[in-house]
N, C-alpha and C positions, 0 to 999 in steps of 0.2 A: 441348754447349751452346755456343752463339755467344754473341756479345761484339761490340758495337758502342760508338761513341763519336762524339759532338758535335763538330763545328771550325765555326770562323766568327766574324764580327767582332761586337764590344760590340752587344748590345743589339737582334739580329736576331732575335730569339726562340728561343736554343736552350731553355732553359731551359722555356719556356711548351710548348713543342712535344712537350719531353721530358714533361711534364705531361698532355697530352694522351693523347701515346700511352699512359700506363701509368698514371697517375692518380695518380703518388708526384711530389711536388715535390721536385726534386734540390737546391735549395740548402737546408741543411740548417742553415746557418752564422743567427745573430739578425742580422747584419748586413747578411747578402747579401739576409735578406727585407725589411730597414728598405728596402736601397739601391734592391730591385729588380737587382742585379749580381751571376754569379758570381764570387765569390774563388776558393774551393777546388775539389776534384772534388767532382760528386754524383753519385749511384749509383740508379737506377733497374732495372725490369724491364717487358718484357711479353711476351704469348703472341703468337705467329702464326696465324694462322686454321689454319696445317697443325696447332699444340698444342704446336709447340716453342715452350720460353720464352728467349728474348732479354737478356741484360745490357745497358745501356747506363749509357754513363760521359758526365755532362756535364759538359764541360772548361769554363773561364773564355774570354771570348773578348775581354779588354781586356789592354790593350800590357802595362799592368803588371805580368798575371800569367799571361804567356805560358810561366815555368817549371813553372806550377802544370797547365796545358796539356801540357806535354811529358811530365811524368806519368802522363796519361791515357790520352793512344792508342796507346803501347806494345803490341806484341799484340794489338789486336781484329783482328775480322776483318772487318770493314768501317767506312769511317765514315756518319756522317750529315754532310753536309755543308748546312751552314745560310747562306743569302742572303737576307736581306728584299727583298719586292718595292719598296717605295717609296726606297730608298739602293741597291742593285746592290750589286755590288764594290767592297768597303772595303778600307783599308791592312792590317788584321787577313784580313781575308780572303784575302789573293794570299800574305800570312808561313804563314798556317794550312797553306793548301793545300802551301806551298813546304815545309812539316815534316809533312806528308802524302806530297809524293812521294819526299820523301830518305829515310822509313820504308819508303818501298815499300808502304805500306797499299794491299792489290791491288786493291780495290773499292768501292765506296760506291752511295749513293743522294743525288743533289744535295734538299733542299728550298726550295723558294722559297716562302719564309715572308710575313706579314701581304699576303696578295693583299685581304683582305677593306678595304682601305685604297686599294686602287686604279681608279678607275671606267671606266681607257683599256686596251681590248685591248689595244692597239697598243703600249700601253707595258711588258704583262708582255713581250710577243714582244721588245722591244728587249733585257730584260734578262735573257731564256731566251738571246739571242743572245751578249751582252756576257760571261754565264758559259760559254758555250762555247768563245768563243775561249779565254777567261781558264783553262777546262778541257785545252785542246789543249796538248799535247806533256805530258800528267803522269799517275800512275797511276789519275787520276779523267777519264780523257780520256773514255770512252763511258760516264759513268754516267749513268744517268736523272733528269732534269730534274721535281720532283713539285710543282707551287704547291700550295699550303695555305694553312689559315689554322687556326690553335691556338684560335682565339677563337669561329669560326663552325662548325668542323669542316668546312667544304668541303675537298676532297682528302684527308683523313685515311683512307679508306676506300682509296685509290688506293695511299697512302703504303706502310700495312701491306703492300699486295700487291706494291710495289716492293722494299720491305726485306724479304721474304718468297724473292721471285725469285733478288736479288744473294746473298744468302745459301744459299741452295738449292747455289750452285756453290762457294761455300765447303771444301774437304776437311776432313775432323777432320783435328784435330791429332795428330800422331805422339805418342806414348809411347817413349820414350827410356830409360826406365829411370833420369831422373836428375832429379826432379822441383825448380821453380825457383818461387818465386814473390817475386817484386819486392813491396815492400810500399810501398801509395801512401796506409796509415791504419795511426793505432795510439790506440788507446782503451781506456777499460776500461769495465766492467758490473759493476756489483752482485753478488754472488755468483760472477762467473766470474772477473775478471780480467782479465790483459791479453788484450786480441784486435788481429789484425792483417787486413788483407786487402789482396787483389790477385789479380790475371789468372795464372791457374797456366799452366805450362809446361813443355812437354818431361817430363812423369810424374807418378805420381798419389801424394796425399797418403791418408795411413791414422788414424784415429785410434788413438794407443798411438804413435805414431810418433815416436823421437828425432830432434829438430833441433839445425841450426845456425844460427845468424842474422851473416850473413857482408855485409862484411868484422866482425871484429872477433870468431870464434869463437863465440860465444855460448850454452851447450848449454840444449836443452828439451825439452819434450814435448809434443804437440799432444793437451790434452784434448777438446776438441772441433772440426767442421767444419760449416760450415754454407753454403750456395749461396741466396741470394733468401731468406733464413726459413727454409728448411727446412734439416734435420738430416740431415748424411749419414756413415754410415762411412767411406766413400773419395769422394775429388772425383779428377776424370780433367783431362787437360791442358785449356785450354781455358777453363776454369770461373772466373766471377767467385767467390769464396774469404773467406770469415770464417775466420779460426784463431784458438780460444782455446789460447792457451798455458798451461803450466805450469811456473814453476821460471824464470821473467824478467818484472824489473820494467818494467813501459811507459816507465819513463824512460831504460831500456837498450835500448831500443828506435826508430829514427827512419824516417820515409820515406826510401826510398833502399838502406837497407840488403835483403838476398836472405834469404829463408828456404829453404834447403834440408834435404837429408841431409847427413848426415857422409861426406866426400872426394867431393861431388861438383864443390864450384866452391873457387875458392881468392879471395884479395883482392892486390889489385895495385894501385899507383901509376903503373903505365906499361901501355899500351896499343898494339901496332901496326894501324893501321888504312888501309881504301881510304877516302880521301874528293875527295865530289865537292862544288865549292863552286857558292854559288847562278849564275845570271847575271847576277842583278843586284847580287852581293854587291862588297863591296870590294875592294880587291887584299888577298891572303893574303899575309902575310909570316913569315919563319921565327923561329921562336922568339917570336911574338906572343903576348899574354893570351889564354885563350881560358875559356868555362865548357861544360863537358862535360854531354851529357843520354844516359842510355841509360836507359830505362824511365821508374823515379821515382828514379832517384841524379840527382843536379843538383854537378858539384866543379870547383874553379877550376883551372887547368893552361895549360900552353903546349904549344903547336905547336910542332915540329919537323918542317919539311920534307925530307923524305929527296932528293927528287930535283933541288930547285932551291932556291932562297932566296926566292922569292915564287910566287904562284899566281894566275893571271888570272881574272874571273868566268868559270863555265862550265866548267871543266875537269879532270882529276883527276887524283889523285898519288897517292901511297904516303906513309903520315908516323906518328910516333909520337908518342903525345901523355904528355905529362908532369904528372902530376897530384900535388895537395896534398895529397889524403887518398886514400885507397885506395879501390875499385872491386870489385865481382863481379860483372861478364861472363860470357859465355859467347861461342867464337867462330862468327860467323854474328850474332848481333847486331848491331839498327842504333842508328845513335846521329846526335844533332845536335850542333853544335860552334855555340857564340853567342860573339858579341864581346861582354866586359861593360860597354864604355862607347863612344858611346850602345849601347844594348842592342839589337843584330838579330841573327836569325839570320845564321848566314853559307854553312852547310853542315852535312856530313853523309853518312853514307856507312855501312859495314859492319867488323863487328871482325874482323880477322884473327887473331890472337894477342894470347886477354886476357891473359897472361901471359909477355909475352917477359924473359927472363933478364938481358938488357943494355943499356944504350943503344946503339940502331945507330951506328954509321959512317955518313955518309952518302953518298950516289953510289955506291951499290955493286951491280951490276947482280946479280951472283949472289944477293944480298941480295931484290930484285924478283921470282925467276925461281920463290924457295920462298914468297913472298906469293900471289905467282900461284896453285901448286898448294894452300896454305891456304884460298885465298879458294872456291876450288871443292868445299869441304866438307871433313870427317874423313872418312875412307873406312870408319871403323870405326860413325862419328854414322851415314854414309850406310845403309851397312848393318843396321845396327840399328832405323832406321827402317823400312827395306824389311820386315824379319822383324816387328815390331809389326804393320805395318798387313796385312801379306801371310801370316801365319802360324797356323797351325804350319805351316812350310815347310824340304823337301826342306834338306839339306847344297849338294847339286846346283844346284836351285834359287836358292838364295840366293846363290850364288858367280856365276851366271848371269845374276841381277836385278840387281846394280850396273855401272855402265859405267867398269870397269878395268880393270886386265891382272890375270891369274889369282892372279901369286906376292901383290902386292896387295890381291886380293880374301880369296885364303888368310891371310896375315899380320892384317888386321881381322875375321876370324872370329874366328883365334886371340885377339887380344885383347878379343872379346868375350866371348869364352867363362872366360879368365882371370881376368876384373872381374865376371863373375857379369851383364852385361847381356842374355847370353842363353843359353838352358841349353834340353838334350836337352826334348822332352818325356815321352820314357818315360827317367829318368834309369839304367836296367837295359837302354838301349838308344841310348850315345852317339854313333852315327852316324846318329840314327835323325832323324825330324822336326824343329825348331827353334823355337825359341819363349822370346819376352822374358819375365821373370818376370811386369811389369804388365799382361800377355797374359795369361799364366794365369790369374792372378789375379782377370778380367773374367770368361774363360770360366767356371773353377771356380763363380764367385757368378752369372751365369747360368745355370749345372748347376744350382747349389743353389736356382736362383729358380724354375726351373721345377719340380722336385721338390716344393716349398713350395707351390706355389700348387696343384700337383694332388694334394694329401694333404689341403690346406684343402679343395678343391672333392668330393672324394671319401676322405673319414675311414674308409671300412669297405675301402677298398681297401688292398692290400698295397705296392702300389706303384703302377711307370707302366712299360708297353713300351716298352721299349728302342729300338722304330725311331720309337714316337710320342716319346722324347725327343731322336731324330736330326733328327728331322723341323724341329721347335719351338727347335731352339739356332741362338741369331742368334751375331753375323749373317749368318753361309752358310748357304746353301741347296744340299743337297742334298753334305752331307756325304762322303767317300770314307770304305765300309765298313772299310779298316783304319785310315786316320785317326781316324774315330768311334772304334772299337775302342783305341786308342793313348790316347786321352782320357779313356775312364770307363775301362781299367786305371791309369791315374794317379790318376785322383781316388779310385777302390777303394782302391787302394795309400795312401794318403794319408789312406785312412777318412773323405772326407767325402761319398762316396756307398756304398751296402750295395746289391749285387745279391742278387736273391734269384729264382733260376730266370733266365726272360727279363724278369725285372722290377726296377727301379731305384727304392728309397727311401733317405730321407736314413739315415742312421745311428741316430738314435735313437727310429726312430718305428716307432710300432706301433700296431696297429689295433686300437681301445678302444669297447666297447659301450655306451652309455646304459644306466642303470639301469634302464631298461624294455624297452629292447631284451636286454638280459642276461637279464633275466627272462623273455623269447619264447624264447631260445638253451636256458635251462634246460630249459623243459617239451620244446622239440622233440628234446634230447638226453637226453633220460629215453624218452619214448615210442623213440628210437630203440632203446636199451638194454633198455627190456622186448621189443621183438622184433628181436633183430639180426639176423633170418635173412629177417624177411621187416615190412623198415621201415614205415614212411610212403611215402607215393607223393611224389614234386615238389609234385604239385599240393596232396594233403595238409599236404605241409611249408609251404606259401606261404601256410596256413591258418594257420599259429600265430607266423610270421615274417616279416618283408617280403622283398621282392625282392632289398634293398642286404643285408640281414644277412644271407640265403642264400646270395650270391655269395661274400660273406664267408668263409661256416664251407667254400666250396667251394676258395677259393682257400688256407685253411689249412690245406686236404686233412684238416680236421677231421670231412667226410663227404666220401667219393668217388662222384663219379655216373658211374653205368656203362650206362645208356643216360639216352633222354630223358624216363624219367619213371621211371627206380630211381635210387636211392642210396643208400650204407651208410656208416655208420658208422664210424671207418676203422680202430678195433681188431677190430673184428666183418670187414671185410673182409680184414685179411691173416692173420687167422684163418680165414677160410673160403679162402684162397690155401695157406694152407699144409696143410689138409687136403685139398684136390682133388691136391695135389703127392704126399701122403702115398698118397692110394685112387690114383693112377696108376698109381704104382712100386710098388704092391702088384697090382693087376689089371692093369696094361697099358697100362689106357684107360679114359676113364669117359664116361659117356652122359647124356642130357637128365635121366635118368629116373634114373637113379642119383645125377644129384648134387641134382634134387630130394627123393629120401628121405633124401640125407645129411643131407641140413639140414632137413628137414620145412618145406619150405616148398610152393609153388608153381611150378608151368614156366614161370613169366612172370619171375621172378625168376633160376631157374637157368639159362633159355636168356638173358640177359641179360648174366648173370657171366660164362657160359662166352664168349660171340660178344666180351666186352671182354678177358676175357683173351688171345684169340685175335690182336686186336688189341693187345696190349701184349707179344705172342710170348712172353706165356707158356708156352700151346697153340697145338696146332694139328690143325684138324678134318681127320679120317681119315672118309669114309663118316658113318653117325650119331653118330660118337666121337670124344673127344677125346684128343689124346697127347699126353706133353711134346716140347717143342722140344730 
């Protein structure tokens, strides 16, 4: 699931537009409908014409609640970026974009909103133009230019297939194993309680799952999860996120604060960070006021410049930032840094170490040299990520897939594998394939989804073939036979797939008759049993049972068919097996003719038994006779 978000100055129509596209009005606040103004975040969805559905977060776009903005575009994966046709580019709009390119938000869709207000060509073309410039040099350099209008729906048809396309190139999100969600709401409901929500990250949340609500420890449990309305057992990185909790009051609870797992983030008052300050910002001075944004935390602190005592617009440094209240980061996170009076951005950049131990020293080049190799990733995050997205994957392999030197890439296995983020996947075979837990976890409920859906579709079958379930498991195609094989002995091992021959059902199922199809099974296993030498024909049996229930009683070997139009019984048949075994090794050999009077049946019957046994190397035909094998 993507996740997109609104930027753009007061009053250009994010809001109307967001409307448009999904039919939920995101200002949810009685104010913001008196004012006509976003204040807070709202939270919207819609489908794509491909059926994927879309999050979209509409941020405020007036100066004064430019915090409440920084909020919001944390993590999407693209934005919408809003310019009314009749004003261009506004003061809000050039700050917007400017905390768009300092997140690195890699992509968007531009909309050039109320055209229906304009009557001069010539003057959308100016200000298609004036946002291009205004676009160049920043992470929204080539995004698509879409006019609309919210109010006539001209262009909306365009829009969708804009934001359709930019997202199309979007990758999922990695699973990390260490699941993060920023919380930018906190409310309650009637019967449930406290719920939180926000853009998940870096791993998937479980219902039943103990949390922590960090900085500040906080222990719970997540009763419920929910994405757009609906209800889900597990939400994957990625996902706009409702969590009803359990066992914490909402007034222990604030935007800003991180819900995760227990030991996966810690809380911190100091921060080492790259930042880049704007061009057009002030001069940066050390040890300055500063208010800190990394998601939805918003906390006041100072700059400490590590490399010089001030910083020119435009250029970047190394610095630790000093904060009043504590923080949960993760490193690789971007963040903005605002001056709080007057109030502008000023910069912005990436976290290197949420957690550093000490106040740096400053001017210390060795100091710069381990920033460097921080800022280039965790080799063990890198890793990790490689085997989620790439997996179940080779030892070989993965040591291969990251670009480090060997002892390196060996030491971030080892500690992967010692924190449990990533584990064998035949655990009775440690050097064997590789694979994140939230990996398995997918496939496993994959495994089990397809299982589910083909016992619903087919009740009288016993299971599903084992290559039609190779076939059918996303999302690779075209599985390696010992890989497959590595997969359902796990999931067997683990009981929550039951093989049965070449066929794969879930564990507890079993194939149950309708009381009127039970009542077809009765009579045709009565007639069997008054003559078990010489049955019902096929054709006869299809007279007293359907097709599906005959497959049925075949596949539970509860009759055996031994050509294409006999079948037996199947205590009647390894009773007539063990008699032809018995007149063998007493004659010799036995003949068409002889093992028709054994059983006083018919030659059509006993040339039938004998040519299936033959083929099951029972016997084996000598001249007119048959012998044991």
């Amino acid at each position: 699931m993507k996740v997109i978000a609104t930027a753009g100055h007061v009053d250009h129509g994010k809001s109307a537009l967001v409307k448009a596209l999904s039919g939920i009005d995101p200002d949810r606040l009685r104010e913001e409908q008196q004012r006509g103004l976003t204040i807070d975040l709202g939270f919207a969805w819609t489908e794509l014409p491909t059926g994927e559905t879309v999050g979209i977060i509409d941020v405020p776009g007036h100066i004064d609640f430019i915090k409440n903005m920084l909020a919001g575009v944390g993590g999407v994966d693209a934005a919408l970026f809003i310019v009314a046709a009749d004003e261009g580019v506004m003061p809000q709009t050039e700050e917007h974009l400017a905390i768009l390119d300092l997140l690195e938000v890699p992509r968007g869709v531009v909309a050039l909103t109320k055209i229906d207000l304009i009557d001069e060509p010539d003057w959308l073309e100016l200000v298609q133009e004036e946002i291009r410039e205004t676009l160049a040099h920043t992470s929204l350099a080539v995004a698509p230019i879409v006019p609309v209008s919210a109010h006539t729906g001209e262009g909306m048809q365009d829009l969708v297939a804009a934001l359709g396309d930019v997202l199309a190139s979007a990758p999922e999100r990695d699973d990390l194993g260490r699941p993060r969600l920023p919380i930018d709401r906190v409310f309650t409901i009637s019967g449930f309680g406290t719920v939180v929500t926000g853009t998940l990250l870096d791993g998937s949340l479980r219902v039943g799952d103990e949390i922590v609500i960090m900085p500040g420890e906080l222990p719970g449990r997540i009763r419920g999860l929910q994405t757009h309305k609906t209800q889900f057992d597990i939400t994957r990185p990625g996902s706009r996120v409702a969590v009803n909790l359990s066992g914490l009051h909402p007034l222990q609870v604030e935007r800003g604060q991180v819900l995760s797992l227990p030991g996966v983030l810690k809380g911190s008052k100091r921060v080492d960070v790259r930042l880049r300050a704007l061009a057009d910002a002030p001069l940066l001075r050390h040890n300055m006021e500063i208010t800190f944004h990394s998601a939805a935390a918003e906390v006041m602190g100072r700059l400490r410049l590590l490399e010089g005592d001030e910083m020119t617009p435009g250029s970047e440094t190394w610095a630790q930032v000093e904060l009043r209240d504590p923080v949960a980061v993760a490193r690789g996170d971007r963040y903005i840094i605002r001056r709080p009076s007057p109030s502008t951005t000023v910069g912005g950049g990436t976290v290197v170490d949420p957690t550093p131990r000490r106040r740096h020293r400053r001017r210390r080049p060795e100091l710069f040299v381990r920033f460097e190799t921080l800022l280039q990733g965790d080799p063990a995050d890198l890793m990790a990520a490689i085997i989620s997205r790439d997996g179940p994957l080779a030892v070989a392999k993965a040591l291969d897939a990251v670009d480090m030197p060997r002892d390196e890439a060996e030491r971030a296995l080892a500690i992967l594998l010692s924190e449990g983020r990533v584990e064998p996947l035949d655990p009775a075979a440690p050097t064997g394939p590789l694979i994140t837990p939230a990996a398995w976890t997918h496939l496993s409920a994959d495994l089990q989804a397809i299982l589910t859906n083909y016992h619903e579709i087919n009740p009288l079958r016993q299971g599903i073939p084992r290559e039609e379930v190779k076939s059918r498991l996303q999302p690779r195609q075209g599985w390696p036979t010992k890989l497959f094989n590595a997969i359902l002995a796990r999931a067997i091992w683990e009981e929550t797939v039951r093989e049965i021959g070449s066929l794969l059902a879930l564990p507890d199922f079993e194939v149950r008759f309708t009381p009127q199809q039970q009542q077809s099974v009765d009579l045709l296993m009565a007639a069997f049993q008054r003559n078990p030498y010489s049955p019902p024909s096929v054709k006869q049996s299809l007279e007293t049972v359907d097709e599906a229930v005959f497959n049925a009683l075949l596949e539970q070997q509860r009759l055996i068919r031994v050509a294409v139009d006999v079948v037996f019984e199947r205590s009647a048949y390894e009773q007539m097996v063990d008699i032809i075994r018995d007149h063998i090794q007493t004659a010799g050999q036995i003949t068409v003719a002889e093992c028709r009077d054994l059983f006083d049946t018919s030659r059509k019957y006993a040339l039938a038994l004998l040519e299936y046994l033959d083929q099951q190397r029972v016997t084996r035909r000598e001249g007119d006779a048959r012998v044991l094998r």
